[in-house]
MARPAMI-744121 format. One record per residue: residue in one letter; x, y, z of N, C-alpha, C in turn. Coordinates in steps of 0.2 Angstrom, whole numbers, padded with zeros to 4 digits, always signed. Example, Ala and Ser with C-alpha at 12.3 -4.5 7.8 and 13.67 -1.06 7.14 Angstrom:
# residues 2
a+0066-0028+0039+0062-0022+0039+0066-0016+0039
s+0064-0011+0035+0068-0005+0036+0064+0000+0039
# end
This chain:
# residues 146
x+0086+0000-0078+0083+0000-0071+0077-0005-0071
x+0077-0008-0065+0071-0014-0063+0064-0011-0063
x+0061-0013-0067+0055-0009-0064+0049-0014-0062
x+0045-0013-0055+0039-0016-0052+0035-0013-0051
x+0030-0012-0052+0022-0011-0052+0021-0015-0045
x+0016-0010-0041+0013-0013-0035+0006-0008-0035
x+0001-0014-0035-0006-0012-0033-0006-0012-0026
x-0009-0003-0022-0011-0006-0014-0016-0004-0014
x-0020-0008-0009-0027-0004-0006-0027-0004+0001
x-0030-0001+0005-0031-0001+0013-0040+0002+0012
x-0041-0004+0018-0050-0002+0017-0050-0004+0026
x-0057-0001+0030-0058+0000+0035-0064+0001+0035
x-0066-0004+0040-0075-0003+0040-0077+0000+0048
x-0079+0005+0047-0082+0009+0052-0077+0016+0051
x-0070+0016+0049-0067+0021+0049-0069+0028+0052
x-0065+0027+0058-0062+0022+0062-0063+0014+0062
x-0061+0008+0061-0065+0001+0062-0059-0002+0058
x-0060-0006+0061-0055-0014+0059-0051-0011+0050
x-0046-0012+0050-0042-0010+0043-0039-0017+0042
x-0038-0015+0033-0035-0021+0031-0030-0018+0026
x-0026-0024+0021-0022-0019+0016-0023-0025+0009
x-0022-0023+0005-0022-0028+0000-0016-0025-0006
x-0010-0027-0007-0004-0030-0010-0005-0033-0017
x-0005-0030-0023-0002-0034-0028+0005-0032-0032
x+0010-0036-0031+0016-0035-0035+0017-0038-0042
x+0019-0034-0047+0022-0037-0053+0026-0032-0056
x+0027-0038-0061+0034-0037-0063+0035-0032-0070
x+0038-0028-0075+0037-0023-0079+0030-0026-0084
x+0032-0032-0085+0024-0035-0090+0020-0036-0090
x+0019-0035-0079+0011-0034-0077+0011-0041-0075
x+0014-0043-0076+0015-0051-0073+0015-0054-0066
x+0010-0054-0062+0010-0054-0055+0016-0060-0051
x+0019-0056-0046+0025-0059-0044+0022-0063-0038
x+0018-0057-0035+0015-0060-0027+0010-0056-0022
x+0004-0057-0021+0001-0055-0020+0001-0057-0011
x-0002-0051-0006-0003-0050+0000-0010-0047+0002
x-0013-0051+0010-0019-0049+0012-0017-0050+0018
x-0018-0043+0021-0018-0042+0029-0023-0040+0032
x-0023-0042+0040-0028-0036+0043-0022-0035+0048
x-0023-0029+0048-0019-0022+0051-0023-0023+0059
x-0028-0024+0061-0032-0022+0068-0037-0017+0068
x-0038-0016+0075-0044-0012+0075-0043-0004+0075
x-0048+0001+0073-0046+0006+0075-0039+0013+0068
x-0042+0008+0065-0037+0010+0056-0044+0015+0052
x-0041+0023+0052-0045+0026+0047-0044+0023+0039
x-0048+0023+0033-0046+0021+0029-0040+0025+0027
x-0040+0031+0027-0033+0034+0026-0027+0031+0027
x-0027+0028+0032-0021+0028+0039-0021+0020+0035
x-0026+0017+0033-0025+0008+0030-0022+0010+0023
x-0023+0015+0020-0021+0015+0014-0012+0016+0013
x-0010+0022+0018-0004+0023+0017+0001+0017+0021
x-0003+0013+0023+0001+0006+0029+0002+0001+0024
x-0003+0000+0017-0002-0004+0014+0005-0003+0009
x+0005+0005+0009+0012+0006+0005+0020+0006+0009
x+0016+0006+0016+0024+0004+0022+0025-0002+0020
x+0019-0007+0019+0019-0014+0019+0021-0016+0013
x+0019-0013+0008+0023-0015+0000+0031-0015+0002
x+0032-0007+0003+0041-0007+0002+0044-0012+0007
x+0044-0012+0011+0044-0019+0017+0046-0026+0012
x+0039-0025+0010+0041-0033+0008+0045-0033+0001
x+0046-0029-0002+0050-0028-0009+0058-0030-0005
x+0058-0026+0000+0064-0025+0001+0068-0033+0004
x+0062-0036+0006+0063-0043+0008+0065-0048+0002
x+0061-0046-0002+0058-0052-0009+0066-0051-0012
x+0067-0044-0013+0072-0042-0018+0080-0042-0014
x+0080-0038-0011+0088-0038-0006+0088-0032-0006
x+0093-0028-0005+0096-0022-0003+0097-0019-0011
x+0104-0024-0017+0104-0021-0021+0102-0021-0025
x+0098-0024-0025+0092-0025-0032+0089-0018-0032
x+0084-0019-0024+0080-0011-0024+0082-0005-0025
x+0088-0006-0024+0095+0002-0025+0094+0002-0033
x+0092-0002-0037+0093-0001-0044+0085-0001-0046
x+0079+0000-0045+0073-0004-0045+0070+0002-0045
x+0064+0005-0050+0061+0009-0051+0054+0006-0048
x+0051+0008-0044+0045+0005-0039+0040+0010-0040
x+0033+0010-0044+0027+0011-0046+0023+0010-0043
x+0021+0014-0036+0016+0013-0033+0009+0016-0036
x+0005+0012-0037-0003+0013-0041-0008+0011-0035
x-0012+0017-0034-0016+0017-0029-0023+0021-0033
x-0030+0019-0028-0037+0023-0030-0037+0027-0025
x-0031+0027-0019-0032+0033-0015-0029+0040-0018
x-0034+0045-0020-0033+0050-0022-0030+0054-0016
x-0030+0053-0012-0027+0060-0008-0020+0055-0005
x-0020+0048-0006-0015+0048-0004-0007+0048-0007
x-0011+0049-0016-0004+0049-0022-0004+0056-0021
x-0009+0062-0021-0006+0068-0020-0004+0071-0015
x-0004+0069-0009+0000+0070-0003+0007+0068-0003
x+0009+0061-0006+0014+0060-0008+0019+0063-0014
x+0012+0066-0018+0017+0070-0023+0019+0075-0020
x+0016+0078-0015+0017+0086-0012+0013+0089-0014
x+0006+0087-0020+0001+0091-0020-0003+0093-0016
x-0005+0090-0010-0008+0089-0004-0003+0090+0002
x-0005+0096+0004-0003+0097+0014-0005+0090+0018
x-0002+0087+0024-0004+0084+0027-0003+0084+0032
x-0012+0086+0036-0015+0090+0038-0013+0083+0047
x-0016+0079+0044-0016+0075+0052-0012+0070+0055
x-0010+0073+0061-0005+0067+0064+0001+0062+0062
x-0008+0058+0063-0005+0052+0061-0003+0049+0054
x-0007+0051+0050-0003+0051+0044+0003+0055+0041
x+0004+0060+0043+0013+0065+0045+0017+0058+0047
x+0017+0055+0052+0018+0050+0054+0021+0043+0049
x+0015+0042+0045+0016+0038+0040+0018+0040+0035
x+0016+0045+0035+0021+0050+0028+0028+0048+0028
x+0032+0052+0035+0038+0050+0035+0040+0044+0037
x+0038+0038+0037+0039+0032+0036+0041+0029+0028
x+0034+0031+0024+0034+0028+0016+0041+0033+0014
x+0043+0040+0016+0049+0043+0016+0055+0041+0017
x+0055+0036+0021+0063+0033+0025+0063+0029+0020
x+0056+0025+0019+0057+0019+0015+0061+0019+0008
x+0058+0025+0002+0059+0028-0001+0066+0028-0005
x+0070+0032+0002+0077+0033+0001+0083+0027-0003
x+0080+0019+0001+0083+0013-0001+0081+0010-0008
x+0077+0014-0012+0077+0010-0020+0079+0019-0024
x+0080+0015-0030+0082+0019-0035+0077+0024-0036
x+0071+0022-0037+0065+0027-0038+0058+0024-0035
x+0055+0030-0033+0047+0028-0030+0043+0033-0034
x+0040+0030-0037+0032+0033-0040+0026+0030-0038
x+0023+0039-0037+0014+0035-0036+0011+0038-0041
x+0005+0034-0041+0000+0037-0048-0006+0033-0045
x-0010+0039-0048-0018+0036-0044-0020+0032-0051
x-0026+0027-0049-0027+0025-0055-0036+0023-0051
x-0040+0022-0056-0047+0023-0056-0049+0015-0052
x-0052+0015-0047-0056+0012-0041-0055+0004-0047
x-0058+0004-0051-0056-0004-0057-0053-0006-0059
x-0047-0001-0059-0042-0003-0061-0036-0005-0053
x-0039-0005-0050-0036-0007-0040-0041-0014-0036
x-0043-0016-0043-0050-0022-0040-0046-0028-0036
x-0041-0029-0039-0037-0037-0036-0034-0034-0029
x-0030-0028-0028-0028-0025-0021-0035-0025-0017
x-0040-0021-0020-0047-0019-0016-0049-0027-0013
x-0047-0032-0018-0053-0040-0017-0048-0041-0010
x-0042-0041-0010-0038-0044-0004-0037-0041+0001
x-0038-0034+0002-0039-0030+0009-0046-0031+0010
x-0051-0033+0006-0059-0034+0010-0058-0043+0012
x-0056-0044+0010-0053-0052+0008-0051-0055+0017
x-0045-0051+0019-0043-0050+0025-0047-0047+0031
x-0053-0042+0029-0058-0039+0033-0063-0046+0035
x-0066-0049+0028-0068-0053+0029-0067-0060+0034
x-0060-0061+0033-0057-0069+0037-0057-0067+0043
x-0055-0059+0044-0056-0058+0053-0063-0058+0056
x-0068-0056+0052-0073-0053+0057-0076-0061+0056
x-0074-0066+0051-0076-0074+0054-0074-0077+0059
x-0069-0075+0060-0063-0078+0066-0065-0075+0071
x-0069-0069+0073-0069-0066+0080-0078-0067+0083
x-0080-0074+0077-0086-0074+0077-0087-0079+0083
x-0081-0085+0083-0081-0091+0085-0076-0089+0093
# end
């Protein structure tokens, strides 16, 4: 089986407040394949940026890779959102809307690779994800200066 590691973060300033995401894919040896930095818009709890960033990973896995690859491909989702690896294990009831919402999205997505795993991992070891969703925070709030 393939297996890919993906680093995500979503961060949100005012959270409520502008949300972004930050993306790093690699390959089983930790070998970064391709790294992404979005802003998502206004109005993103960090919660709501967090779980977008993982709609966002399998999305683009699915594009990078094709249909059969990811049918075979064991995908590692490594996040510092604590509540959002254990809501996705089932450890965690989810409690609000909008996230139910996005639940069942990362869930559809889910069904089209061989396996999805998350596992939480410590805020330093999520720095290169963390640097490219404040990264995309940043490029917008310069752009909405001018």
């Amino acid at each position: 089986m393939y297996k890919i590691i993906v680093n995500t973060d979503g961060a949100s300033r005012g959270n409520p407040g502008p949300g972004a995401i930050g993306v790093v894919i690699k390959n089983e040896a930790g070998e970064v394949i391709k790294k992404y930095s979005e802003y998502l818009g206004l109005e993103r709890t960090n919660n709501e940026a967090e779980y977008e960033a993982v709609i966002f990973s399998l999305k683009k896995l699915k594009l990078l890779l094709g249909k059969k690859v990811i049918k075979k491909a064991e995908v590692e989702i490594r996040s510092d959102s604590e509540l959002l690896v254990k809501q996705m294990n089932g450890e965690y009831k989810i409690m609000e809307i909008t996230l139910q919402k996005l639940f069942m999205e990362i869930w559809n997505l889910k069904t089209e690779f061989g396996k999805v795993i998350f596992v939480y991992v410590p805020r330093e070891e999520n720095s290169e994800a963390d640097r490219l969703a404040n990264l995309a925070l940043d490029k917008n709030a310069r752009q909405s200066l001018f």
